[in-house]
C-alpha positions as CSV (number, residue, x, y, z in Angstrom):
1,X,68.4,118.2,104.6
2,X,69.7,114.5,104.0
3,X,72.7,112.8,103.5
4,X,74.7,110.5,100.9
5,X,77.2,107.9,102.4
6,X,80.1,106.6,100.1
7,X,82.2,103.9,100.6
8,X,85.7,103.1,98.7
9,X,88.3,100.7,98.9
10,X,91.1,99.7,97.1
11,X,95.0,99.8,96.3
12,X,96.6,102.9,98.6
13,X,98.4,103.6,95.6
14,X,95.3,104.0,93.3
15,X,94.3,106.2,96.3
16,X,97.1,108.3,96.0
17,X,96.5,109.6,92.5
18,X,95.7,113.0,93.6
19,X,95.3,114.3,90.0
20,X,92.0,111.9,89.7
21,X,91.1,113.1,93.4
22,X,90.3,117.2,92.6
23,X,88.3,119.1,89.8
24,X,89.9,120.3,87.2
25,X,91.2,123.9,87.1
26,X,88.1,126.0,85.9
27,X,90.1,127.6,82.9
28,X,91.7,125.2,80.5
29,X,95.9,125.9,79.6
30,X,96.1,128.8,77.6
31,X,96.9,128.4,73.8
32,X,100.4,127.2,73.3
33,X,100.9,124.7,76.6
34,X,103.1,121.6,76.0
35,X,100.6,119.2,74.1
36,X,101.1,116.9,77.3
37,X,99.2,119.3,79.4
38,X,96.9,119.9,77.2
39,X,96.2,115.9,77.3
40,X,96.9,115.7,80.9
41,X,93.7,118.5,81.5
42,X,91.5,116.9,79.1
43,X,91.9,113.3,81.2
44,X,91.5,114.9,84.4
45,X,88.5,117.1,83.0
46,X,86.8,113.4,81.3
47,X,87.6,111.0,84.2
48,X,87.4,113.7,87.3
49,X,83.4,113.0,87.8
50,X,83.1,109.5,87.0
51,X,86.4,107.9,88.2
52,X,85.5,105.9,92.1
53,X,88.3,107.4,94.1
54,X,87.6,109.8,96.9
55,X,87.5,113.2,95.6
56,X,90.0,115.7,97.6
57,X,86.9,117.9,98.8
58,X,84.4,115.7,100.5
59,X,81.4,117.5,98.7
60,X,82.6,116.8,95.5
61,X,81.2,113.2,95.9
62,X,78.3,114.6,94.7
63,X,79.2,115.1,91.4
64,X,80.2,111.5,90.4
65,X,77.5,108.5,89.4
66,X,74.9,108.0,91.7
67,X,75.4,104.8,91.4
68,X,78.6,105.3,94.1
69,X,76.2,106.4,96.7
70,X,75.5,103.4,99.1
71,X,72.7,104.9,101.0
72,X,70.8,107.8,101.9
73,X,69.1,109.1,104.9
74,X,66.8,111.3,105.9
75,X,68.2,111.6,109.6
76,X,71.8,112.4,110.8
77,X,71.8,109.8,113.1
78,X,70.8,107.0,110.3
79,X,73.8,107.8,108.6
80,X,75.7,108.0,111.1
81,X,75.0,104.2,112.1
82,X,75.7,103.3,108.8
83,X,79.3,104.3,108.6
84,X,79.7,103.1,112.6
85,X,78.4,100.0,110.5
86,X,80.7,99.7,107.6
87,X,83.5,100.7,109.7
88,X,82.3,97.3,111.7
89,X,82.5,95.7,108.5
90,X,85.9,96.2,107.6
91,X,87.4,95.6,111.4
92,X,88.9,92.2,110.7
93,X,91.0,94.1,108.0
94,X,92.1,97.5,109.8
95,X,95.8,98.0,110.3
96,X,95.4,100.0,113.3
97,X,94.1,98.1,116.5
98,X,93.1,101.2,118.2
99,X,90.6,101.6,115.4
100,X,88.8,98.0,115.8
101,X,88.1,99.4,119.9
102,X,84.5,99.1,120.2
103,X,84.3,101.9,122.6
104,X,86.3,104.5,120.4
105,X,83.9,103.2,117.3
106,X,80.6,104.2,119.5
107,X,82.4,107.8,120.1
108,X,83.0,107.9,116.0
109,X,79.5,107.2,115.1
110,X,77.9,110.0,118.5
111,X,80.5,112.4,116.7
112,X,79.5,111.7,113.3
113,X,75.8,112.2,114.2
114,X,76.6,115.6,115.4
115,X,78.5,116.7,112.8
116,X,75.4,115.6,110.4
117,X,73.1,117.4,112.3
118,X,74.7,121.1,111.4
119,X,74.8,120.5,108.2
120,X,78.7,119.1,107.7
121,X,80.1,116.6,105.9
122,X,82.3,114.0,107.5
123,X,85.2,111.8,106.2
124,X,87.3,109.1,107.5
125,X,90.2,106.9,105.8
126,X,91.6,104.1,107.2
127,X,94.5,101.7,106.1
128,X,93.3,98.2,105.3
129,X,96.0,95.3,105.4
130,X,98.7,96.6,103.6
131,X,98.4,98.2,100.6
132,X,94.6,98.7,101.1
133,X,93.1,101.8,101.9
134,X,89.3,102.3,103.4
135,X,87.8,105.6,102.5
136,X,84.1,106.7,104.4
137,X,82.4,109.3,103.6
138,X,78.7,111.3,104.1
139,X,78.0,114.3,102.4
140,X,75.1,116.5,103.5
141,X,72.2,117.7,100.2
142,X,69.8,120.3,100.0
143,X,72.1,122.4,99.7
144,X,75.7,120.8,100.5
145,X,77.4,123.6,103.5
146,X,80.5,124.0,101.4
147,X,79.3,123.8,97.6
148,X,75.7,124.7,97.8
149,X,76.0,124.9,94.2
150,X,76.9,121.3,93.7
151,X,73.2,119.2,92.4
152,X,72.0,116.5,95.0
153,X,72.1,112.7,93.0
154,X,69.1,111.9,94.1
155,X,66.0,112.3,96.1
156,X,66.0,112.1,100.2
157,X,65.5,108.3,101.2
């Protein structure tokens, strides 16, 4: 077992495009839909795994480019340490003071090691100066807990 971590930020509207956030229905519409949904599922289908924004279900990360992944580890508690690390990165920018306390952020990253460790996925989000939104995320490979079916982007680091 490894894990991928992800990191996105950007507008929190572009965040809230939900359609661009979740796979696309397994079965296409059915012959006869309004042209416009027929349109609308064939965007969604074409930009779903290669558009940046933080899919809905964490596991889906692994679907989009491996180029998004920005790191991958071998050990849950290397992961861990680097989103305690990118969250440290992005302090000076977090809305929320209780989120910048150095003492909650240690209890993040002990949580997030656990969580690794049997086999789950973690995600966080946190607003940035307003509109900005901070999305972390590590995804567990080999296989993933909650789409085992999903293929790992790349080898363990």
């Amino acid at each position: 077992m490894h894990h991928h971590g992800y990191l996105w930020t950007g507008a929190k509207g572009r965040f809230d495009q939900e359609a661009l956030r979740r796979p696309p229905h397994p079965e296409p519409p059915p012959a006869g839909s309004k042209p416009e949904l027929i349109q609308r599922y064939r965007e969604v289908s074409a930009e779903f795994p290669t558009v940046d924004l933080p899919p809905l279900e964490i596991a889906y990360w692994l679907i989009k480019p491996p180029s998004l992944v920005r790191g991958t580890w071998g050990e849950a508690k290397e992961a861990a340490a680097w989103l305690g690390k990118a969250l440290t990165e992005h302090a000076h920018r977090l809305a929320c003071a209780y989120d910048r306390d150095a003492t909650w952020l240690a209890t993040l990253v002990d949580t997030v090691a656990e969580q690794l460790r049997s086999g789950r996925d973690v995600s966080y989000g946190f607003y940035l100066e307003h509109p900005s939104y901070l999305s972390l995320a590590v995804v567990t490979c080999s296989p993933n807990h909650s789409k085992p079916e999903l293929v790992c982007p790349g080898p363990a680091g």
